[in-house]
Short mmCIF file of the C-alpha atoms (twelve columns), coordinates in Angstrom:
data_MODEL
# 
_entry.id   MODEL 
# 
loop_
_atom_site.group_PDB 
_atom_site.id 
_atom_site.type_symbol 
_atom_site.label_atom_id 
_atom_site.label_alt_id 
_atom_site.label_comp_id 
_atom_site.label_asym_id 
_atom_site.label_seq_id 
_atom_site.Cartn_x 
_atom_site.Cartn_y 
_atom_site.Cartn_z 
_atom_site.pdbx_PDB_model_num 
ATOM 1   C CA . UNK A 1   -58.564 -31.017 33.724 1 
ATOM 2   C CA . UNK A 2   -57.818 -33.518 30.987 1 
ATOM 3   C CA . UNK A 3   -54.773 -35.060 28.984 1 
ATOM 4   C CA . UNK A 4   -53.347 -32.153 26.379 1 
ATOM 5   C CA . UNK A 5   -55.691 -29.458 27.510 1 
ATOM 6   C CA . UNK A 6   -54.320 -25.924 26.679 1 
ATOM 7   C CA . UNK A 7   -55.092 -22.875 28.160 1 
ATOM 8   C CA . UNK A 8   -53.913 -19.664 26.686 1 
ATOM 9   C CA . UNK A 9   -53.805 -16.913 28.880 1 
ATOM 10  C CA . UNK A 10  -52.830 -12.946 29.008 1 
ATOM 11  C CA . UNK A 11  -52.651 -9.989  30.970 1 
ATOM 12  C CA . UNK A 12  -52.317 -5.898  29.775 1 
ATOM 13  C CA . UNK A 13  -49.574 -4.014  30.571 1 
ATOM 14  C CA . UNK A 14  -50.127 -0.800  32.113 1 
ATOM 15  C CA . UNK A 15  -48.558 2.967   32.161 1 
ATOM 16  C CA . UNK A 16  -48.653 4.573   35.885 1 
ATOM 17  C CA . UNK A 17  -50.011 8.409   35.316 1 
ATOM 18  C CA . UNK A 18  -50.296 9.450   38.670 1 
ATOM 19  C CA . UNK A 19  -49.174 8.232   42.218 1 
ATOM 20  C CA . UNK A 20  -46.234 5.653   41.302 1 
ATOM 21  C CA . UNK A 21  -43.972 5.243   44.252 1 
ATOM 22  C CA . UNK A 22  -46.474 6.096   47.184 1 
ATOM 23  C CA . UNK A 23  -47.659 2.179   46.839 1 
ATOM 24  C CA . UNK A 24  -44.713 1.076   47.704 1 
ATOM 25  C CA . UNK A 25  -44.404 -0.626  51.533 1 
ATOM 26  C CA . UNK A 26  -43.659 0.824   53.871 1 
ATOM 27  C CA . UNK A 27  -44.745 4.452   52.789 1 
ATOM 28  C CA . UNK A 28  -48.422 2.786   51.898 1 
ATOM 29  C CA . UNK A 29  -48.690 1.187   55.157 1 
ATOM 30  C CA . UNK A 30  -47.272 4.377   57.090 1 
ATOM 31  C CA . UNK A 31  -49.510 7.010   55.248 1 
ATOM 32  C CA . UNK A 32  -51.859 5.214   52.681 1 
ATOM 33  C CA . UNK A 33  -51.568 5.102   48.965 1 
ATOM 34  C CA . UNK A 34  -53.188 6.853   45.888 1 
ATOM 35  C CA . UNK A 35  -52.608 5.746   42.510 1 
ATOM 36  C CA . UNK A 36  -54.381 6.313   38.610 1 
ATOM 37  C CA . UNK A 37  -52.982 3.656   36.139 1 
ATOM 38  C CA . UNK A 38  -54.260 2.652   32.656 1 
ATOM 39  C CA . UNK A 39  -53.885 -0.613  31.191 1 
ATOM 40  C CA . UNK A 40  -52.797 -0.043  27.447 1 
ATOM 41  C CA . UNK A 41  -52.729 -2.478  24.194 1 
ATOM 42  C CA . UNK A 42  -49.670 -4.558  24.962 1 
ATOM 43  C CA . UNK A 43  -49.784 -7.436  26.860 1 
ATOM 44  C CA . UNK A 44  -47.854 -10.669 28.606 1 
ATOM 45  C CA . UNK A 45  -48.837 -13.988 27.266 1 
ATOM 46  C CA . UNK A 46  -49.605 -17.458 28.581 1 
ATOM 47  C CA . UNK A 47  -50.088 -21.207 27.717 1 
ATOM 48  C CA . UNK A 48  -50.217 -24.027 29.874 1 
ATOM 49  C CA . UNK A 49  -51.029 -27.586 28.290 1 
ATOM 50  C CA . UNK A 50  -51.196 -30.832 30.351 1 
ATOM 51  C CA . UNK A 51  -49.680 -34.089 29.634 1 
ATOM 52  C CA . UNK A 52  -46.817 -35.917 29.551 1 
ATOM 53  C CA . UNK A 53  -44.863 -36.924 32.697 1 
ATOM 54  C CA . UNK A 54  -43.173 -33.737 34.168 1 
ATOM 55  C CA . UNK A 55  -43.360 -29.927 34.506 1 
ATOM 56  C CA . UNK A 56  -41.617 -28.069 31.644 1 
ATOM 57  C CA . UNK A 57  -41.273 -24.254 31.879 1 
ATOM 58  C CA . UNK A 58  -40.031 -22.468 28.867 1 
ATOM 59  C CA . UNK A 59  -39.576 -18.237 28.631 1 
ATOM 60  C CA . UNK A 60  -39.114 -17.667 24.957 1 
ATOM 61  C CA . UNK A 61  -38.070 -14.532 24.603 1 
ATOM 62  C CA . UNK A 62  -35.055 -15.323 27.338 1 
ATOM 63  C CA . UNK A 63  -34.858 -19.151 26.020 1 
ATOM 64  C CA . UNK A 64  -34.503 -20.333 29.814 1 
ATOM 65  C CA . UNK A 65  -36.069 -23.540 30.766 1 
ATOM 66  C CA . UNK A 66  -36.963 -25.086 33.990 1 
ATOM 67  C CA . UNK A 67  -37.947 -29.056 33.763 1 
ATOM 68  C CA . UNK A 68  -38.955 -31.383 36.952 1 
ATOM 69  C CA . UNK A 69  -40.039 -34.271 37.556 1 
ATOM 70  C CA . UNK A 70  -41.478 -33.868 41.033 1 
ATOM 71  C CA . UNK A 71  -42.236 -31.132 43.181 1 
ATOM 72  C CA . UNK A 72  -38.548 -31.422 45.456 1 
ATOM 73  C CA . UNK A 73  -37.394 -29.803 42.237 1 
ATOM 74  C CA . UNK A 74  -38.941 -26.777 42.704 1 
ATOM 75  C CA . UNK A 75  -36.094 -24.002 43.272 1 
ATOM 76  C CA . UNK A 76  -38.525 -20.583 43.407 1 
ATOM 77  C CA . UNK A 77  -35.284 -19.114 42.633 1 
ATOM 78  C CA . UNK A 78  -33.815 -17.257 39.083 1 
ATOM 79  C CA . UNK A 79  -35.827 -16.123 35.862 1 
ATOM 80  C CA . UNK A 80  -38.337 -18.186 35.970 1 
ATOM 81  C CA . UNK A 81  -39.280 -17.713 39.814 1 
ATOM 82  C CA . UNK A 82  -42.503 -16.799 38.988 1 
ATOM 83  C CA . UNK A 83  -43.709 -19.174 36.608 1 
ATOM 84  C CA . UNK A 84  -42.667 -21.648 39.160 1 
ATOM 85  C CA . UNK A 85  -44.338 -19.789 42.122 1 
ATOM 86  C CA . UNK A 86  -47.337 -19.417 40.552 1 
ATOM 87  C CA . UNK A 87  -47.635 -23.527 39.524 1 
ATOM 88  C CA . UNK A 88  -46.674 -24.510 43.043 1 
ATOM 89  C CA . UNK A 89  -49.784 -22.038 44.564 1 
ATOM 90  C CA . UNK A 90  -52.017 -23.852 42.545 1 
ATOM 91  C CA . UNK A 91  -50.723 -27.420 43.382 1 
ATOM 92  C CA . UNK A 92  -50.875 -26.786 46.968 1 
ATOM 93  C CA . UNK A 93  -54.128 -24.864 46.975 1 
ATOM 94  C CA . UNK A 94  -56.264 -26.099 44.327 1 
ATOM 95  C CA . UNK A 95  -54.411 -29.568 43.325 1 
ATOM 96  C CA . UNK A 96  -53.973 -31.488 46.845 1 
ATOM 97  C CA . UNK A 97  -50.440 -31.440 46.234 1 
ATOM 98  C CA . UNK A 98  -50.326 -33.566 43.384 1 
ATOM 99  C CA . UNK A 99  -47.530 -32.808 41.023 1 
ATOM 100 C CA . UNK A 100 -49.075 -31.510 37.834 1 
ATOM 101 C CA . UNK A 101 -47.398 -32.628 34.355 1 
ATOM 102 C CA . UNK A 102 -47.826 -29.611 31.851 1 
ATOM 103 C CA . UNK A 103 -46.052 -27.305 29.853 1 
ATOM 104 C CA . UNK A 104 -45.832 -23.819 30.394 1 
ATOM 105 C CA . UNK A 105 -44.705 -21.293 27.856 1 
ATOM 106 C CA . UNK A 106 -44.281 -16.998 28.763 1 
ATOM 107 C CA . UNK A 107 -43.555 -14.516 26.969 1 
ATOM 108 C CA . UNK A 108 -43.923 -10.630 26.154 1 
ATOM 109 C CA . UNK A 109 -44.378 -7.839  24.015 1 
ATOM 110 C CA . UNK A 110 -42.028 -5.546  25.669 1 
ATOM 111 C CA . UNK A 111 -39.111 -7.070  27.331 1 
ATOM 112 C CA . UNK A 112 -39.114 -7.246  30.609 1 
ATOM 113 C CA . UNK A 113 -38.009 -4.383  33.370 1 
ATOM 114 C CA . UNK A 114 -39.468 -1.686  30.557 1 
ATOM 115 C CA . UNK A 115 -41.574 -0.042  33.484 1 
ATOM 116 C CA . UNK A 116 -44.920 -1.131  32.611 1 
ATOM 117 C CA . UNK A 117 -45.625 -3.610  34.758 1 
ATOM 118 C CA . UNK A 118 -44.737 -6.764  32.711 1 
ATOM 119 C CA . UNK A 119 -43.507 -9.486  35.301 1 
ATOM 120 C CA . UNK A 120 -46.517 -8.591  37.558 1 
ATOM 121 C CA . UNK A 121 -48.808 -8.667  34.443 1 
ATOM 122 C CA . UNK A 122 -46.868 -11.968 33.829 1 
ATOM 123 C CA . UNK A 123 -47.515 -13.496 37.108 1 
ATOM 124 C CA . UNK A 124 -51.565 -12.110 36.688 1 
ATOM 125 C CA . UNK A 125 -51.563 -13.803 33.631 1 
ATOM 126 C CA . UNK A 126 -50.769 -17.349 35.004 1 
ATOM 127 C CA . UNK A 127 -53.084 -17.752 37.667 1 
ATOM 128 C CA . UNK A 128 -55.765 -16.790 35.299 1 
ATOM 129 C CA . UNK A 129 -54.514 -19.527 33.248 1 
ATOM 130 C CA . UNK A 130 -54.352 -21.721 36.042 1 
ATOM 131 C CA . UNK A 131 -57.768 -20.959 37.394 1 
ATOM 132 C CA . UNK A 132 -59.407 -21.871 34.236 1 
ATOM 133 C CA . UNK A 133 -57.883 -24.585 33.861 1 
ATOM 134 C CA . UNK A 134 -58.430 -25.972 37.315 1 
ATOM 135 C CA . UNK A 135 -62.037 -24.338 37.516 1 
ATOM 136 C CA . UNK A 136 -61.408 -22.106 40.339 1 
ATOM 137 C CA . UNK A 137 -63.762 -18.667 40.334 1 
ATOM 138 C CA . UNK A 138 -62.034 -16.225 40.375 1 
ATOM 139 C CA . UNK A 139 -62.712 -12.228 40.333 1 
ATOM 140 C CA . UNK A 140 -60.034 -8.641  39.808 1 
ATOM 141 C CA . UNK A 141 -59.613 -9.143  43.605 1 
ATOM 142 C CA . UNK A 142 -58.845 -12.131 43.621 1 
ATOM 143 C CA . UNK A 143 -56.120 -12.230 40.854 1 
ATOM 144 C CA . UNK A 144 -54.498 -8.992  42.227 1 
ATOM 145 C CA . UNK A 145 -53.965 -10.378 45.952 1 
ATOM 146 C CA . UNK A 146 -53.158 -14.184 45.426 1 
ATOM 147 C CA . UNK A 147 -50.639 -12.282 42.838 1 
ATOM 148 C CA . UNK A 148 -49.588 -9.569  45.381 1 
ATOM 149 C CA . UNK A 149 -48.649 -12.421 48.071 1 
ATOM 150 C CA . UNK A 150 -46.629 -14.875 45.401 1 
ATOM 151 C CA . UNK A 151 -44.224 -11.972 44.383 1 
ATOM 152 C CA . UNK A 152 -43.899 -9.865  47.850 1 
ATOM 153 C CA . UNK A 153 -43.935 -12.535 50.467 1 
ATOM 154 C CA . UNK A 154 -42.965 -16.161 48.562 1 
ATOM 155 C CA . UNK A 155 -40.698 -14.576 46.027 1 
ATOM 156 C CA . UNK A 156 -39.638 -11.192 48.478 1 
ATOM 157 C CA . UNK A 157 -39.249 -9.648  45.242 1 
ATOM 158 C CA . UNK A 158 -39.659 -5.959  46.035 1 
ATOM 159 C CA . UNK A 159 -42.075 -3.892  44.471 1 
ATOM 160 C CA . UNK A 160 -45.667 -1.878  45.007 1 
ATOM 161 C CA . UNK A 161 -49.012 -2.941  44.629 1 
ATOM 162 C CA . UNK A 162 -50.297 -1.318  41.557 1 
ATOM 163 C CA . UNK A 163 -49.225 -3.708  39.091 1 
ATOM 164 C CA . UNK A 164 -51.159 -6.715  40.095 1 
ATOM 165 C CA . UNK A 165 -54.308 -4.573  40.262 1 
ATOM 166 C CA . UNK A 166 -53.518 -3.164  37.268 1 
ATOM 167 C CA . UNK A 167 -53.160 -6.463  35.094 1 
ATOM 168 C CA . UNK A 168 -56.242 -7.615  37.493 1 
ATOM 169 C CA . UNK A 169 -59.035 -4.970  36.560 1 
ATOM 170 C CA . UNK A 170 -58.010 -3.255  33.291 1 
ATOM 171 C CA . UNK A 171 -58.843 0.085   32.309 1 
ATOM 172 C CA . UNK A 172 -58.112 3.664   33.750 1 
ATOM 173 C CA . UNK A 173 -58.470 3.295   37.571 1 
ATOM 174 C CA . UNK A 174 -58.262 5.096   40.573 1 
ATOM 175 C CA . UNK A 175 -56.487 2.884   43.291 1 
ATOM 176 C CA . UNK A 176 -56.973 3.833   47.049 1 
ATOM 177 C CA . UNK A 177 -54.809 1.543   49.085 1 
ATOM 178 C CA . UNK A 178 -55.063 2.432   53.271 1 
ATOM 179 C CA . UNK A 179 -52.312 -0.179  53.421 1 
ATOM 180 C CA . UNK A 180 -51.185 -3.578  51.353 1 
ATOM 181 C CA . UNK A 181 -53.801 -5.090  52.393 1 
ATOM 182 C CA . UNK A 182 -56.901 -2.840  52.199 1 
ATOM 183 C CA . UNK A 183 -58.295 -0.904  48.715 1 
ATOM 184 C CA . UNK A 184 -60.502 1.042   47.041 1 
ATOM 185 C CA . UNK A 185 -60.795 0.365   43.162 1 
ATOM 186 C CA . UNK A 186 -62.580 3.899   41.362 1 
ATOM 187 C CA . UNK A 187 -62.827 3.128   37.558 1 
ATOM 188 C CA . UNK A 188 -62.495 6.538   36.065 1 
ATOM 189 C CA . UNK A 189 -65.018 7.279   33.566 1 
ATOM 190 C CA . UNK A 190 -63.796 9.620   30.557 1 
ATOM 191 C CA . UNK A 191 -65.429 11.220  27.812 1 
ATOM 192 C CA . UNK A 192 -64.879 9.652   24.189 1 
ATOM 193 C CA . UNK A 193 -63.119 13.217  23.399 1 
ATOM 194 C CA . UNK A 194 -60.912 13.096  26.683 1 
ATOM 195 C CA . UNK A 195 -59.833 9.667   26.286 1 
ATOM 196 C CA . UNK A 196 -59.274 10.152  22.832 1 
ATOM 197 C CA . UNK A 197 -56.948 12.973  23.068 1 
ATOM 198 C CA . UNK A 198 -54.778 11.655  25.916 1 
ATOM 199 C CA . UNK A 199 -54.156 8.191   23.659 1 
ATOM 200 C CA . UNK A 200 -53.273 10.287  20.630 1 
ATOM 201 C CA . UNK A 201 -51.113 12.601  22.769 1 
ATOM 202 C CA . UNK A 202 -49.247 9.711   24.837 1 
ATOM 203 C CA . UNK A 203 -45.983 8.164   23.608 1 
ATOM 204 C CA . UNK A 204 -43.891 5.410   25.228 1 
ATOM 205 C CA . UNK A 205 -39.892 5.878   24.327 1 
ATOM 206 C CA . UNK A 206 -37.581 2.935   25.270 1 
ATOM 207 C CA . UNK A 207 -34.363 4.528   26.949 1 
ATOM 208 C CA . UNK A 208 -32.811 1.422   25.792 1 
ATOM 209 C CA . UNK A 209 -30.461 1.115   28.994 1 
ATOM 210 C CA . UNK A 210 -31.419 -1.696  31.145 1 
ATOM 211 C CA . UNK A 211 -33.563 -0.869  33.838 1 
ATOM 212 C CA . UNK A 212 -32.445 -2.582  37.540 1 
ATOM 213 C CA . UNK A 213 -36.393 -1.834  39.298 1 
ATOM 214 C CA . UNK A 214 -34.779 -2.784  42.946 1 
ATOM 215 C CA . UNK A 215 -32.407 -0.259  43.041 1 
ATOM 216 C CA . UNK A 216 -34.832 2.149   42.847 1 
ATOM 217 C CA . UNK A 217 -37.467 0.635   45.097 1 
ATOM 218 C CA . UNK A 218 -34.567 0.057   47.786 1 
ATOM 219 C CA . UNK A 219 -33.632 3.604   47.569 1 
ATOM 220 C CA . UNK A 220 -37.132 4.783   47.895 1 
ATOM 221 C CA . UNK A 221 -37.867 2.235   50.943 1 
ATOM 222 C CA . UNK A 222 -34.578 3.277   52.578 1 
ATOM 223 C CA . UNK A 223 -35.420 6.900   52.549 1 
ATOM 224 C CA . UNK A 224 -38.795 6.136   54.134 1 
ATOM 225 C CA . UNK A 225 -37.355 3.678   57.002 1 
ATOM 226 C CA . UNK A 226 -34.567 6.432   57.856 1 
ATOM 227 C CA . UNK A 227 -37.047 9.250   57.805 1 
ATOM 228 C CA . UNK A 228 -35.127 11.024  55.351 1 
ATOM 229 C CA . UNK A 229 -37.864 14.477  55.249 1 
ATOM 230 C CA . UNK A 230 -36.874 16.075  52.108 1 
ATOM 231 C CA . UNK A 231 -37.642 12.832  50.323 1 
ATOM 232 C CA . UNK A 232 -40.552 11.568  52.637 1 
ATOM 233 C CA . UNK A 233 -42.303 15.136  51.546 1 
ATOM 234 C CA . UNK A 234 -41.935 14.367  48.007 1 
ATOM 235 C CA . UNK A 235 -43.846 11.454  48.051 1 
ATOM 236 C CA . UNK A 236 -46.385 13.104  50.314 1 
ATOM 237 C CA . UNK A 237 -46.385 15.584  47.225 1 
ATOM 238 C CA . UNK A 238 -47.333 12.463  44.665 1 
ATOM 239 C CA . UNK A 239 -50.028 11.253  47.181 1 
ATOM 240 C CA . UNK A 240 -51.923 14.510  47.403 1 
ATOM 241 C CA . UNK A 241 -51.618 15.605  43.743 1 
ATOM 242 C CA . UNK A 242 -53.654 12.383  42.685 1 
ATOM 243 C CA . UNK A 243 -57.005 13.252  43.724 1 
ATOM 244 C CA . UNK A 244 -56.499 16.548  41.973 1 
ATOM 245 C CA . UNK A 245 -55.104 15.028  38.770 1 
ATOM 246 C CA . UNK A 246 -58.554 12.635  38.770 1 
ATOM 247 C CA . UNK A 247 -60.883 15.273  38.957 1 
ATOM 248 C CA . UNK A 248 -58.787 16.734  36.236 1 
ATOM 249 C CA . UNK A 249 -59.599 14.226  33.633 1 
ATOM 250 C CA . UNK A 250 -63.352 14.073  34.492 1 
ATOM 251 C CA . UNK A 251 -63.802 17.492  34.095 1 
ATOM 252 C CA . UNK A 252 -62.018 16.982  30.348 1 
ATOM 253 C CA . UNK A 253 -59.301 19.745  31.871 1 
ATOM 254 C CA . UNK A 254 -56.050 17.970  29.617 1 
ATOM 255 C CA . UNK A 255 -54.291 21.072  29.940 1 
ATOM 256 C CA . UNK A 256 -54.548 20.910  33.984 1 
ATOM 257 C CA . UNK A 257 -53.661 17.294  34.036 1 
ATOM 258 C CA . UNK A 258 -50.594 17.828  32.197 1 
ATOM 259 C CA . UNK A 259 -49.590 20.734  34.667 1 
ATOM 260 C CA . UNK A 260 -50.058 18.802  37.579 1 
ATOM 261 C CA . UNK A 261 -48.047 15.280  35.960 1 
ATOM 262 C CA . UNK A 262 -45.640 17.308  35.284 1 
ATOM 263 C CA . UNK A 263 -45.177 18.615  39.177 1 
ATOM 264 C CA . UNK A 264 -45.421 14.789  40.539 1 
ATOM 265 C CA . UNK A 265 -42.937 13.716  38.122 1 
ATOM 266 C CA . UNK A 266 -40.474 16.577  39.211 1 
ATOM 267 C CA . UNK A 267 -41.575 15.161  42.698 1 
ATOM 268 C CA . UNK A 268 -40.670 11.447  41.294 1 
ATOM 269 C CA . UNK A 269 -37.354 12.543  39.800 1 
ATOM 270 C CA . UNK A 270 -36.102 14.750  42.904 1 
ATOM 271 C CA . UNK A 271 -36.044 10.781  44.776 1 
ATOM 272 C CA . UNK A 272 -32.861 10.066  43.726 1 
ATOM 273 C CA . UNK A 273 -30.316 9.331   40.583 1 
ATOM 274 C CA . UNK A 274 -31.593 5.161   40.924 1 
ATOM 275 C CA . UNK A 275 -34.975 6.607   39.461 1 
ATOM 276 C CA . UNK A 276 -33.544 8.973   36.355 1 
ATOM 277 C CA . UNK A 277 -29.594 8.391   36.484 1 
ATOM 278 C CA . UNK A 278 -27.701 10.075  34.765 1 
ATOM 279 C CA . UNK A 279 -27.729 7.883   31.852 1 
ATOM 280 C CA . UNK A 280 -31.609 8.038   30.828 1 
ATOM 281 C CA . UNK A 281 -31.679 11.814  32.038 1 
ATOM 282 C CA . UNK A 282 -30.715 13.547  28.714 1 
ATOM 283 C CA . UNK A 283 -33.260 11.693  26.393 1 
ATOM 284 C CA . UNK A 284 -35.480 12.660  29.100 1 
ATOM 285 C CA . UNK A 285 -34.324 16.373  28.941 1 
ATOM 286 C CA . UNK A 286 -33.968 16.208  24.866 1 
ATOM 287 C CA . UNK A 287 -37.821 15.448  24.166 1 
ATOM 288 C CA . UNK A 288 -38.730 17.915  26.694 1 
ATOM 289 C CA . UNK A 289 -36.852 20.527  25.329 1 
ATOM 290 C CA . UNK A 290 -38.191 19.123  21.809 1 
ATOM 291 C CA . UNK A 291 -41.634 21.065  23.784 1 
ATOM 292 C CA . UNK A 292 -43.155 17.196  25.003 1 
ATOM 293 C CA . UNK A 293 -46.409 18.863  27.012 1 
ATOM 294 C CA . UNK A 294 -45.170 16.506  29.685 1 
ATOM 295 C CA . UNK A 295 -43.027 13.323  31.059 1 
ATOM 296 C CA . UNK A 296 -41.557 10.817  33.088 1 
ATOM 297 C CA . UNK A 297 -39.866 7.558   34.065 1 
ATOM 298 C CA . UNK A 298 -41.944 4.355   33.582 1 
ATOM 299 C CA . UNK A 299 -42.254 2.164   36.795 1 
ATOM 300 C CA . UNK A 300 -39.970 2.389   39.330 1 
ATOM 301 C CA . UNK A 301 -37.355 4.491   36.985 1 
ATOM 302 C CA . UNK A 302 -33.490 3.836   36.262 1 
ATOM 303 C CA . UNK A 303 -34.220 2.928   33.122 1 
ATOM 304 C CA . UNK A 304 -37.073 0.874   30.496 1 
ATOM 305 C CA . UNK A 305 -39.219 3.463   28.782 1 
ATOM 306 C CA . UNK A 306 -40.425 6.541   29.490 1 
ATOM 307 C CA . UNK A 307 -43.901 8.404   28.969 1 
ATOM 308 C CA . UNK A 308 -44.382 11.572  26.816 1 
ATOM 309 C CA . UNK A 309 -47.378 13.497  26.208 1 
ATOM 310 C CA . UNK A 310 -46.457 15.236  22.874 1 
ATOM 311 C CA . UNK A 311 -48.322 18.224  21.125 1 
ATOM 312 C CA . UNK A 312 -50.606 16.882  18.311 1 
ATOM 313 C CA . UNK A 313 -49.138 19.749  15.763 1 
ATOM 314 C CA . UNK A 314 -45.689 19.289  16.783 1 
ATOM 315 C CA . UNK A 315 -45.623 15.340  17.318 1 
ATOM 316 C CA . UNK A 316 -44.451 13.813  14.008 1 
ATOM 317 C CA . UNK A 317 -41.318 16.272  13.733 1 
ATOM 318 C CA . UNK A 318 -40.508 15.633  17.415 1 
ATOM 319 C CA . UNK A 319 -40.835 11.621  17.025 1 
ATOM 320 C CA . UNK A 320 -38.218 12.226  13.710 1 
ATOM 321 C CA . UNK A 321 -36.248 14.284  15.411 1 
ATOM 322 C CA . UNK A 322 -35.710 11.876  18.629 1 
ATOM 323 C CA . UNK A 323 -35.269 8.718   16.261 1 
ATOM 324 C CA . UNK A 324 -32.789 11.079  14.725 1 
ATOM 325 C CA . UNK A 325 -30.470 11.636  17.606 1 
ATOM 326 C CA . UNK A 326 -31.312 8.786   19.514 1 
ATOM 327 C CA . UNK A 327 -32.410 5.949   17.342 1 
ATOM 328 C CA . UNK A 328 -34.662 4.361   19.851 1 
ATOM 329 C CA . UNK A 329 -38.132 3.115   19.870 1 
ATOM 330 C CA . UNK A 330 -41.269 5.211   20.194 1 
ATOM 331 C CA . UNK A 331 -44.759 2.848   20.711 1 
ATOM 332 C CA . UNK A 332 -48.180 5.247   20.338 1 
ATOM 333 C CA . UNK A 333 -50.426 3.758   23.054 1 
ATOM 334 C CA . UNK A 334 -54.195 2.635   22.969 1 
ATOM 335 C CA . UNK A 335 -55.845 1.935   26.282 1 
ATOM 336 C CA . UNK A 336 -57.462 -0.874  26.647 1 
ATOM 337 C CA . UNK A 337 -60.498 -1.768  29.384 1 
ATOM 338 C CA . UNK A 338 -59.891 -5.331  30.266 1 
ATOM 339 C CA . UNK A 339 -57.806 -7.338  32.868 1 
ATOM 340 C CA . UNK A 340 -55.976 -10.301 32.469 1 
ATOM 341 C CA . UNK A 341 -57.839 -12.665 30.616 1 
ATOM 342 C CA . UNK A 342 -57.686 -16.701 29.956 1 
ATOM 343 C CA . UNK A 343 -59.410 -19.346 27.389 1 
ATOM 344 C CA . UNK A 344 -59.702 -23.030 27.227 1 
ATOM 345 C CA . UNK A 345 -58.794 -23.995 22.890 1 
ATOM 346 C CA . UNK A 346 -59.082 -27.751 21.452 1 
ATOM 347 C CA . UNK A 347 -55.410 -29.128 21.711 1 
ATOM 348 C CA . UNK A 348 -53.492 -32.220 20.709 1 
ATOM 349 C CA . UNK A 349 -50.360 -33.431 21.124 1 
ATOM 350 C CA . UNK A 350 -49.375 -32.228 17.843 1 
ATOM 351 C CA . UNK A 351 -50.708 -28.661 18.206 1 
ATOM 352 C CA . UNK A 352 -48.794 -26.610 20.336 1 
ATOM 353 C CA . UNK A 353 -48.190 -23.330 19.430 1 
ATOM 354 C CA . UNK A 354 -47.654 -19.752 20.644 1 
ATOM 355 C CA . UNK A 355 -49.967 -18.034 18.603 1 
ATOM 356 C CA . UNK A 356 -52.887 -16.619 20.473 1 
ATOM 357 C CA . UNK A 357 -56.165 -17.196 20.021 1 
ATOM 358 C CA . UNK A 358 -58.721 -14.978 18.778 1 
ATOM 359 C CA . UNK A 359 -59.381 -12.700 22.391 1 
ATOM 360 C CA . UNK A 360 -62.418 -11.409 23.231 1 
# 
C-alpha cells in the first residue's frame, strides 16, 4: 500500500429463484437450508484511495458522509455502518491497528432495499477492495464468511446467508447450507438454449414502495422461534421444492421450473402481509393476470422489485400495458458468471473519479 493508490472494486447483484427465506437463522440452523440464486448484470461499486490524513466515507447516491480522524470515531452505527465495518475488519486484522487514511466512495445501480441483494453485494464488494489493496488472498469462501460475520454478528443486521455467497461466487448456484456456518456451493451448469430462454423470459419490475427487509425477516424468525406450524410447513415446502426445481433446469424442463416457482412463491407469499402487503400485492396480481408464466417478491419481500417470467409472444404488450397502468420500471436481466471483483488503476491526487474501469 502506497500514497494515492486506488482500488476500484464491485460486486453483482443477484435474483433468488428458488429457496429464499429457508436461509434465514434460525430455520437454517434448525432444519438446514437450500437455495438456487443467479448473479445478474447489475452491480454495487467500490473505490478506496489512500492518502491524506483521515478516513473519509462518502455514499453518493444517499450523499451521506462519515469523516474521522482516528479510529475512537468509529460509530458502526447509521447508513454507512457497513462501509465503516468493513474498514475497521481490515485495520484490526490485516493493518495492526493502524488507522488507515483513505477515501472511500459506494454506490449502486439499483437503490438500495430493491431485493437483490445490494447492501450484502455492497459489503462483498469492499473487502475485495480492501484485500487487494492490502494483499490479502482471498477466495468465494472467504469473501462470503468474513462478509457473513461483519453484517450478522458486528452489525446484528438481520438477514440470511445467500447474499454474501451470492456476490462471493457469481453465477447460477446451488447453495446447501446444514447451518450458518457449514455449505455446499453446486454451480449449476445450463445449456446455451436453457440459459438463454430463462434471461429473455425474466423481468425485474420495481414496486416502487419502499421496501423495510427487517420486517419481513422478523416476522419470518418469529414464526419459527414460536413454532407457529402452518408457517414452519411453508418453509419446509420452499426447502424441499429446490432440489426438484434444480434438476428442472438441467434437464432444460422451463415449463416444469416455472410450475414449481410458482408453488414456492405461493409458499413465500402465504408467510405473511410483511412479505407482499397489501400495497405491492395488486401489481403483483395485475402482471399475473396480464398471463406472466410466473412471479414473486424479490428478497425478503414488502416491497423493492419483483421477478416475472413473461411469455416471449406476449411480453412486449404486457411490459406496455404495466408501464401503462403503473408507470414503473421494468429492467430485462442478463446473468452474469462472476463474483465480486477488485483492480488496482494508476491514481493521483488529481484523478479521482467514479467511473469504473474497464472490468474483466
Amino acid at each position: 500500500m502506497t500514497e494515492n493508490d486506488m482500488i476500484q472494486c464491485r460486486a453483482p447483484l443477484r435474483i433468488g429463484l428458488a429457496g429464499g427465506g429457508t436461509d434465514i437463522p434460525p430455520y437454517v440452523d434448525l432444519y438446514g437450508s437450500e437455495v438456487i440464486n443467479c448473479t445478474i448484470n447489475l452491480y454495487v461499486y467500490g473505490q478506496i484511495v489512500t492518502g491524506g490524513n483521515e478516513l473519509t466515507i462518502h455514499c453518493c447516491d444517499s450523499e451521506e458522509r462519515f469523516n474521522a480522524k482516528d479510529l475512537s470515531q468509529l460509530s458502526l452505527q447509521g447508513p454507512l455502518a457497513i462501509q465503516q465495518a468493513v474498514y475497521l475488519y481490515f485495520v484490526e486484522n490485516h493493518h495492526q491497528g493502524r488507522f488507515i487514511p483513505c477515501s472511500i466512495d459506494t454506490w449502486s445501480e439499483v437503490g438500495f432495499g430493491s431485493g437483490l441483494g445490494a447492501s450484502s453485494a455492497l459489503t462483498v464488494a469492499l473487502i475485495k477492495g480492501f484485500c487487494e489493496l492490502l494483499n490479502v488472498p482471498t477466495n468465494p469462501q472467504m469473501l462470503a464468511r468474513v462478509a457473513y460475520d461483519i453484517e450478522r454478528t458486528k452489525l446484528k443486521l438481520k438477514g440470511g446467508l445467500q447474499d454474501q455467497y451470492a456476490a462471493a461466487f457469481g453465477g447460477l448456484n446451488h447453495f446447501s447450507f446444514l447451518s450458518q456456518h457449514d455449505n455446499k456451493v453446486t454451480p449449476l451448469s445450463l445449456s446455451q438454449s436453457t440459459r438463454q430462454t430463462l434471461e429473455s423470459q425474466i423481468v425485474l419490475i420495481n414496486s416502487q414502495v419502499l421496501r423495510s427487509p427487517g420486517e419481513a425477516i422478523e416476522a419470518q424468525s418469529l414464526q419459527i422461534k414460536q413454532c407457529n406450524a402452518l408457517r414452519l410447513n411453508y418453509l419446509h415446502n420452499i426447502r424441499t421444492s429446490v432440489i426438484p426445481m434444480a434438476q428442472a433446469l438441467l434437464d432444460a424442463d422451463i415449463e416444469q421450473f416455472w410450475s414449481l416457482f410458482n408453488i414456492a412463491s405461493e409458499q413465500k407469499h402465504q408467510l405473511g402481509e410483511a412479505v407482499l402487503p397489501s400495497k405491492v400485492a395488486h401489481l403483483f396480481e395485475f402482471v399475473i393476470k396480464q398471463g406472466a408464466l410466473a412471479g414473486k417478491v424479490c428478497g425478503a419481500g414488502g416491497g423493492g422489485f419483483m421477478l416475472f417470467a413473461l411469455p416471449n409472444k406476449t411480453a412486449n404488450q404486457i411490459k406496455a400495458n404495466i408501464i401503462r397502468t403503473f408507470n414503473t420500471n421494468i429492467v430485462q436481466i442478463e446473468f452474469v458468471d462472476h463474483g465480486a471483483q477488485a483492480i488496482r488503476v494508476q491514481s493521483n491526487a488529481d484523478s479521482k473519479t467514479q467511473e469504473s474501469c474497464i472490468w474483466m
